[in-house]
C-alpha positions in Angstrom: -14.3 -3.1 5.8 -12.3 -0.5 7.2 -13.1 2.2 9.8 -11.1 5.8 9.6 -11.2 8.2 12.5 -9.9 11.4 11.5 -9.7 14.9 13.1 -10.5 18.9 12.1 -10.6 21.9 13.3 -13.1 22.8 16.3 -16.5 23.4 15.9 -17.1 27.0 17.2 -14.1 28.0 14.6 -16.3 26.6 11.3 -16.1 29.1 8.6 -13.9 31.2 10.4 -10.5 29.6 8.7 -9.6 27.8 11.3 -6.3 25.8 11.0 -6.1 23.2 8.4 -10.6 23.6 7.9 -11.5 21.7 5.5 -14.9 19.8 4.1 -13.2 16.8 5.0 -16.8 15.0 6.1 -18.2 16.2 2.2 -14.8 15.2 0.6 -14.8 11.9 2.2 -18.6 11.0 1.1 -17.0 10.7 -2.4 -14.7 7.8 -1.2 -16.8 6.0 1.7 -20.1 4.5 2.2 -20.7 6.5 4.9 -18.8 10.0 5.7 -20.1 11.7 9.1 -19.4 14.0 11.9 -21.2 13.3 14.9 -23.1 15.9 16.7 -22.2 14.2 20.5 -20.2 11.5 21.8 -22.4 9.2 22.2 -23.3 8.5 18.2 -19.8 7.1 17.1 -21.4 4.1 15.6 -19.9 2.8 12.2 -19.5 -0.7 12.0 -22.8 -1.8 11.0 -22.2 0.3 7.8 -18.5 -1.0 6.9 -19.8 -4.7 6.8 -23.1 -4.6 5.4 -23.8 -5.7 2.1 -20.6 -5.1 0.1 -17.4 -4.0 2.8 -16.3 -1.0 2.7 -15.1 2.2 4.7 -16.5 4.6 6.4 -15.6 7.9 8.1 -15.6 9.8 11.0 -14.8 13.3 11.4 -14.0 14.4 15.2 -14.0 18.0 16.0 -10.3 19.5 17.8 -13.0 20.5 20.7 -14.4 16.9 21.3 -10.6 15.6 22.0 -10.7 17.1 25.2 -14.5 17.2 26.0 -16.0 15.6 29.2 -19.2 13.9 29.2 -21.2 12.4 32.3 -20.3 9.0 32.3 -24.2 8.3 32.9 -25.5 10.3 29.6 -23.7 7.6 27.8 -26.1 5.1 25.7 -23.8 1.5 25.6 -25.0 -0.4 23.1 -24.0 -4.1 22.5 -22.1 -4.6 18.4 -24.4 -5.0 15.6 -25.9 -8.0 14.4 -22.9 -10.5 11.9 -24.0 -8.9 8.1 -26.8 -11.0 7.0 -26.4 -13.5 4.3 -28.2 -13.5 0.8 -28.8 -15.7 -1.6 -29.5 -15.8 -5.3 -32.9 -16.7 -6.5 -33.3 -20.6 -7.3 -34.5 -19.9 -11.1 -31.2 -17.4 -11.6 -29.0 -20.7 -10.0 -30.7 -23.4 -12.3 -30.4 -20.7 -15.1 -26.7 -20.6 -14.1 -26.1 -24.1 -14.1 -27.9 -24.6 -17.8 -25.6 -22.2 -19.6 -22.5 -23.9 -17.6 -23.2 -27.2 -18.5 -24.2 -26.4 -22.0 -20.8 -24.2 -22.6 -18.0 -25.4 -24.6 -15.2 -23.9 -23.7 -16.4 -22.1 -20.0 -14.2 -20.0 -18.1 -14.4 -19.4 -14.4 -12.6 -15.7 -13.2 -12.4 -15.5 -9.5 -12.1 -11.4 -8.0 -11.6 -10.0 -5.0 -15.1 -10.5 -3.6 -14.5 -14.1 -3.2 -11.8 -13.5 -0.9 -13.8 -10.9 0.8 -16.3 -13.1 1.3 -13.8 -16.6 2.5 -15.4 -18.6 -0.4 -12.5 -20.5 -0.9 -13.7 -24.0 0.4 -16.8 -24.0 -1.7 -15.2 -22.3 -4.8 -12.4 -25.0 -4.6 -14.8 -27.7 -4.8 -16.7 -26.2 -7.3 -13.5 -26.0 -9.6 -13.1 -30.1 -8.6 -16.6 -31.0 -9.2 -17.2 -29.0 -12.3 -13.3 -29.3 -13.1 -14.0 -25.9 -14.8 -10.5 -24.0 -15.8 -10.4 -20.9 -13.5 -8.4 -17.7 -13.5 -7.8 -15.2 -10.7 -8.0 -11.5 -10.5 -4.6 -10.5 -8.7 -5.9 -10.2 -5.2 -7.8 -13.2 -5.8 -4.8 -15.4 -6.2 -5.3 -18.3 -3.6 -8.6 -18.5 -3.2 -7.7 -21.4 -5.3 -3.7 -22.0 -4.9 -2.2 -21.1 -8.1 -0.7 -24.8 -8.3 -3.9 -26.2 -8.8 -4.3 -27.9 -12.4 -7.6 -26.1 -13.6 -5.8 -22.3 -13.1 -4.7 -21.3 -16.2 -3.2 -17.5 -15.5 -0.3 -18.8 -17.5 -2.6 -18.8 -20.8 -4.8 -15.5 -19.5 -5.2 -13.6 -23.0 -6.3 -16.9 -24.4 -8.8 -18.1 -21.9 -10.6 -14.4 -21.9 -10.3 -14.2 -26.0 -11.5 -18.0 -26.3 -14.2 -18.0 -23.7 -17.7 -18.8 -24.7 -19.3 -18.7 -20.9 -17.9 -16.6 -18.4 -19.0 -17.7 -14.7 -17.6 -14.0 -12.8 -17.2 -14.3 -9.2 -16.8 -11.5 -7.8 -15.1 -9.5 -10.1 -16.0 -6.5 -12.3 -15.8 -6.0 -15.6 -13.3 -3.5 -15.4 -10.1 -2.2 -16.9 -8.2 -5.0 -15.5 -10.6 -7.5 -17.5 -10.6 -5.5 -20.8 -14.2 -4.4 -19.6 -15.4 -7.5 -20.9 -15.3 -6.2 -24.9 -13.8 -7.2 -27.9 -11.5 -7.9 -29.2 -10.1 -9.0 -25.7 -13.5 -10.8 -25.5 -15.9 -12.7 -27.9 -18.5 -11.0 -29.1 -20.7 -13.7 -28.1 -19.6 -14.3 -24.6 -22.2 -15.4 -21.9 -21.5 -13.7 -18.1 -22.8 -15.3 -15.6 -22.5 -12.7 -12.9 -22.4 -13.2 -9.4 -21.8 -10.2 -6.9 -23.4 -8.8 -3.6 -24.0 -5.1 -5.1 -26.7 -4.7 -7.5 -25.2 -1.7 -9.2 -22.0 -3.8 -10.7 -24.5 -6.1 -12.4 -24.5 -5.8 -15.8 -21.8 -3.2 -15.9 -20.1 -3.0 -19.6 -21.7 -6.2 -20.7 -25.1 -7.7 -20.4 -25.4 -10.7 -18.2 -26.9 -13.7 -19.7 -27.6 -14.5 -15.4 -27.5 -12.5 -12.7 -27.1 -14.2 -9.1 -27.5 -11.8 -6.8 -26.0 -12.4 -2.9 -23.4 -13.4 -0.6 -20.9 -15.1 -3.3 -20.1 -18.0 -0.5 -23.8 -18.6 0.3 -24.2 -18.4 -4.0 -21.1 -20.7 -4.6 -23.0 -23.3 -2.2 -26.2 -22.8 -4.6 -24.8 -23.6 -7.0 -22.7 -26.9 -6.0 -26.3 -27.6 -4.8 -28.0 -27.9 -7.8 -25.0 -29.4 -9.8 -25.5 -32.4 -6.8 -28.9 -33.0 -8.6 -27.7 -32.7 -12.3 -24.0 -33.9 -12.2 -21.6 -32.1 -14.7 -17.9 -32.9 -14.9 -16.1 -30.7 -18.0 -13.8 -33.3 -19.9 -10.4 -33.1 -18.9 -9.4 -34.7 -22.3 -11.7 -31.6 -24.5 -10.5 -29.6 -27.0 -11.0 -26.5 -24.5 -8.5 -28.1 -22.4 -6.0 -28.9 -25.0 -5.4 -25.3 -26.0 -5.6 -23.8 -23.1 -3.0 -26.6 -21.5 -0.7 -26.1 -25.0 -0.7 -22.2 -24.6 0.1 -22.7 -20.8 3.3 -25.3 -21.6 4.3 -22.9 -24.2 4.2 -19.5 -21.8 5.8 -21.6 -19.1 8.6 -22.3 -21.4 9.1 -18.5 -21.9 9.5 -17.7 -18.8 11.6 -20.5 -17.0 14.4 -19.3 -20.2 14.4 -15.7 -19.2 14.0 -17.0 -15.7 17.1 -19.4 -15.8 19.7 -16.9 -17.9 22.8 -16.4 -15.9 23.8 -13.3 -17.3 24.7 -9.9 -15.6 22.8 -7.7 -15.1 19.8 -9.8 -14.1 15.8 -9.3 -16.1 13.1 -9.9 -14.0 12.5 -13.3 -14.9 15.5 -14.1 -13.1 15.3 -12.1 -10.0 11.7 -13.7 -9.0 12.9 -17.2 -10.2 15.4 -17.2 -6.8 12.9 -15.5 -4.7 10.1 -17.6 -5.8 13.0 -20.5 -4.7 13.4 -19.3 -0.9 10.2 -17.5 0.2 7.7 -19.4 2.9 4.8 -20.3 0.8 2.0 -19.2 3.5 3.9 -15.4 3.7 2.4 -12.5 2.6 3.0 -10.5 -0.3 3.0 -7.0 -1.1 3.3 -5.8 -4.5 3.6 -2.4 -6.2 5.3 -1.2 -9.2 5.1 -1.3 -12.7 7.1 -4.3 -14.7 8.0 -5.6 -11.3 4.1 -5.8 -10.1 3.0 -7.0 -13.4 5.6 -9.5 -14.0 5.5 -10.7 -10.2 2.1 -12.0 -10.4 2.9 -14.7 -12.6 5.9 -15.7 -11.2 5.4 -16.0 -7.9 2.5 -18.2 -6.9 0.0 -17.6 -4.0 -1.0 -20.6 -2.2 -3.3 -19.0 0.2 -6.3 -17.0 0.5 -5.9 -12.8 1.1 -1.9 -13.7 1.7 -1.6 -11.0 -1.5 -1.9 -7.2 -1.5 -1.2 -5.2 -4.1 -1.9 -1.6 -5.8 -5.0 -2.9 -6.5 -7.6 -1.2 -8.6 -6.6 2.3 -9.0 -2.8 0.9 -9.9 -1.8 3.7 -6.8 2.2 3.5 -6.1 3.3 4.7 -2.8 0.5 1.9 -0.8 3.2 -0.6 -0.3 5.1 -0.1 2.2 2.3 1.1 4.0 0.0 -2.5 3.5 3.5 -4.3 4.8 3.5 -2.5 8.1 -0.1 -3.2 8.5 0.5 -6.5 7.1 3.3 -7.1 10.0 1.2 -5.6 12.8 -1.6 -8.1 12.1 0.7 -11.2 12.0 2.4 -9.8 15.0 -0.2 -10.7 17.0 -2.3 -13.4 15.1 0.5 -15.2 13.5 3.8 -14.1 14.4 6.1 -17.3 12.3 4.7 -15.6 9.3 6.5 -13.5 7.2 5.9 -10.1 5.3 7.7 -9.7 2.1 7.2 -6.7 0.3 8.1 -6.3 -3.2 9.2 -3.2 -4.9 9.9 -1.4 -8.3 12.6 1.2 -7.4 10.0 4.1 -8.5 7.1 2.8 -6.6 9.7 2.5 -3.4 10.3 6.3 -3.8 6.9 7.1 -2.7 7.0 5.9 0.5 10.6 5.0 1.2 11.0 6.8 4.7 8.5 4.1 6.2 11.6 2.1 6.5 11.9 4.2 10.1 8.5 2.9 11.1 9.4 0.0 10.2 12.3 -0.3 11.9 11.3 2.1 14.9 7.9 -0.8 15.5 11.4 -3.7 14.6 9.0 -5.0 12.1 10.5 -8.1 10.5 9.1 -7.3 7.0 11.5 -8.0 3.8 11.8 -5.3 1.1 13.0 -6.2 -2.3 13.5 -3.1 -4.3 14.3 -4.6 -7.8 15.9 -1.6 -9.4 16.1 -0.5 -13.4 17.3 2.8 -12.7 13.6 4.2 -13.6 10.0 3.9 -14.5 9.8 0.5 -17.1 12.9 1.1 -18.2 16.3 3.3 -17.2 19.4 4.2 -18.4 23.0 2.5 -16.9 25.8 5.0 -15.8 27.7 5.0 -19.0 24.3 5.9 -20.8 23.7 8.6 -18.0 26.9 9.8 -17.9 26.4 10.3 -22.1 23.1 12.1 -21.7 24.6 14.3 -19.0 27.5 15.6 -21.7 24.0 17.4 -23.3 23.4 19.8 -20.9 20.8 20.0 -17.8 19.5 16.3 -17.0 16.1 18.0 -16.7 15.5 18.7 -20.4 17.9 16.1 -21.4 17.4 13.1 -19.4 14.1 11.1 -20.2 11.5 11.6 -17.1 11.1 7.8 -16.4 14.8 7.6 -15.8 16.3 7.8 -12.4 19.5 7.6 -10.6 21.8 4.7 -11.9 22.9 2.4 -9.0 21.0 4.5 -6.0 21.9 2.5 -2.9 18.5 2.4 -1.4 19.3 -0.5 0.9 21.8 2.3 2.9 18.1 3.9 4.0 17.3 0.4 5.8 20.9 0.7 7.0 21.0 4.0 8.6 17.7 3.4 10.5 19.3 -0.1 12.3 17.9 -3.0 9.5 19.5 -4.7 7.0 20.3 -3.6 4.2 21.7 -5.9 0.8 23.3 -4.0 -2.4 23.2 -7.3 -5.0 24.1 -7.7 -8.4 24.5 -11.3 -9.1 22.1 -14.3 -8.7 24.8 -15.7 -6.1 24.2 -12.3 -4.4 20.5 -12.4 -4.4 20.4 -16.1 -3.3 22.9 -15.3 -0.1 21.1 -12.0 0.5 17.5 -14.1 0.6 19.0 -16.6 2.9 20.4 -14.5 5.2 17.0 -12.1 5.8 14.8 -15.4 6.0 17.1 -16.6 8.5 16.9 -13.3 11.0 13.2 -13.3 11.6 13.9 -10.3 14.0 15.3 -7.1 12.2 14.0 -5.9 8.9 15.8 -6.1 5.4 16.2 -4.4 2.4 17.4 -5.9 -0.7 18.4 -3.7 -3.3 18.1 -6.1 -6.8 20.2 -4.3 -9.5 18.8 -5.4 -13.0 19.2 -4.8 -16.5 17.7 -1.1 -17.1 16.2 -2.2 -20.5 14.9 -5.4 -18.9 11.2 -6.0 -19.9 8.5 -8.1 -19.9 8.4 -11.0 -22.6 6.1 -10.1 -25.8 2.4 -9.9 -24.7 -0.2 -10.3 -27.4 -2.5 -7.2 -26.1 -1.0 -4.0 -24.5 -1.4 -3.7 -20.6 -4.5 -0.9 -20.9 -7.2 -1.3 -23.3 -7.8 2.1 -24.6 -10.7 3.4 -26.4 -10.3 3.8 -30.2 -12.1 7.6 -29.8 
């Protein structure tokens, strides 16, 4: 839920060209649940909209005039907040409809989204995953509603567990881009969805639902433990199911921890989030935006904790990061002010919103930056190769677009604004640099991580986007 307050030009100046008139309260209608201008001061009333039924935001346009305008203090209507959301629940026929295709499934698959961190399910959706000891895998802001140590999540063998899946129990989630819209071949043809969601209109979006629940996924998650209380079911640890999925997690695992423990210069990724996965807090909270360095962050560093993870999120947008670290850091700042704000960066994504280093350092935020830096966009070119594509003529029709500046020294912006800034190279570097920024919980840091410009991901059996074949 989110409330925006936002200003325009004054009202006896509509249509006229005022400065900066805009339809912003049309415009923002697109975007929000609710998108007003009030007509006096004594309608500002948004709340109740934000966190009813699914959260969201809402705006409010206020006219340049009403800045300044007076009111008599006794005109003005107080009223007390609106009523906590009220709760829904599934019907009982959809639950014990639920529970028949779960405990009849073979090889069942529960995906956990946002919505069930929205909603703080995690206590009941934990002990579903230990009563049912169902294998579970989270959409990325949805790591630690379960803590991605627990034995049933098995991220480390995603493509498998989607591919493989015969029942599909979605909490939360949608059956977006980001799960292959739930379609072959990322999919079986077959698959059963049990979807369970508080909006109406994402039910049965892309894929027909063999069961809809319908409600508050907490109140739903209780339903359901509920009725497997009267018929017990315990998936077999020891299953089939369970043997592939554990032998394509071992063999992932393995993978990764060899790219992760190379000692070669210049570092991959693997490498660079093996020493930071080794020295962060567990409870801190992570930003993440980039391309490879988003991607191949989610499975390497674990989240522990529910809503402890923000990242570009469902649009993929670069240039939020920065900007979800400093309201990250404000929030803990008063709440919980031990805990840390690391904010990880590709060196593109840190281009669109670099200058928030001065907030950040003009507020003496104590967020972490990690810029790990390819020279470009996926991959980028060393100085020897840039200095080689430069002998061709102008770098603008000659150097590829997703390269950028070898080396760039982005740790001297942290530096010229008062923080700390780290230029590293070496996993000796990065390990002292880490040390050292953990250790001053007062002044903000920037480490700049150089790494291999042709580093990459490890083979993936599926490409990133499914695309249609149209």
């Amino acid at each position: 839920p989110l409330i925006v307050i936002g200003g325009s030009s004054d009202r006896n100046q509509e249509t006229m060209g005022a400065f900066q008139e805009f339809p912003q309260v049309e415009a923002g209608r697109l975007y929000n649940k609710l998108s007003v201008r009030p007509s006096s001061l004594d309608l500002l009333l948004l709340k109740r909209t934000s966190i009813y039924g699914r959260p969201g935001s809402c705006y409010i346009d206020i006219p340049g005039d009403f800045v300044n305008l007076q009111v008599n203090k006794s005109s003005v209507k107080y009223v007390e907040c609106c009523l906590p959301p009220p709760i829904s629940m599934a019907e009982c026929s959809a639950v014990s409809e639920a529970a028949s295709i779960i405990a009849c499934s073979k090889q069942p698959l529960l995906i956990i989204g946002k919505g069930a961190a929205y909603s703080h399910a995690e206590n009941n959706i934990r002990k579903l995953v230990d009563l049912c000891g169902l294998p579970f895998l989270p959409t990325p802001m949805a790591k630690g509603v379960v803590p991605d140590n627990h034995p049933n999540c098995v991220a480390a063998a995603r493509s498998m567990a989607l591919q493989h899946a015969d029942v599909i129990i979605l909490l939360g989630a949608r059956l977006n881009w980001i799960l292959h819209f739930g379609l072959p071949p990322r999919f079986r043809q077959d698959v059963k969805v049990i979807q369970i969601d508080i909006c109406a209109e994402e039910l049965g979006n892309n894929v027909r639902p063999a069961a809809i629940l319908l409600g508050d996924i907490n109140a739903v998650t209780n339903q359901l433990l509920e009725e497997f209380s009267k018929r017990p079911l315990k998936y077999p640890s020891n299953s089939e199911w369970w043997k592939r999925l554990r032998e394509k997690i071992t063999n992932n695992e393995e993978r990764s921890k060899g790219l992760a423990l190379q000692k070669s210069v210049p570092m991959n990724y693997y490498t660079v989030f093996h020493h930071i996965k080794e020295l962060i807090p567990k409870d801190c909270i992570l930003v993440s935006e980039g391309a490879n360095t988003m991607d191949i962050g989610r499975t390497m560093l674990p989240n522990y904790y529910p809503r402890q993870r923000l990242d570009a999120g469902t649009f993929g947008t670069m240039g939020v990061g920065l900007g979800f670290a400093i309201a990250a850091a404000m929030v803990a700042k008063d709440r919980t002010p031990e805990k840390r704000v690391i904010c990880i960066e590709g060196d593109s994504a840190f281009g669109f919103s670099g200058m928030e280093v001065e907030t950040i350092c003009r507020y003496n935020l104590p967020i972490l930056i990690i810029v790990v830096n390819n020279n470009g966009i996926y991959t980028g070119l060393d100085a020897d190769a840039w200095k080689e594509m430069l002998k061709f003529g102008d770098p603008a029709t000659c150097v590829p677009p997703v390269s950028l500046l070898p080396n760039s020294h982005y740790e001297e912006i942290m530096s010229a604004f008062g923080g700390k800034g780290y230029f590293v190279k070496t996993p000796e570097e990065l390990q002292n640099a880490l040390k050292a920024s953990m250790t001053n919980k007062q002044t903000p840091s920037l480490i700049n991580v150089m790494i291999d410009p042709q580093s990459d991901r490890k083979k993936q059996e599926f490409p990133w986007l499914t695309r249609s074949n149209m």
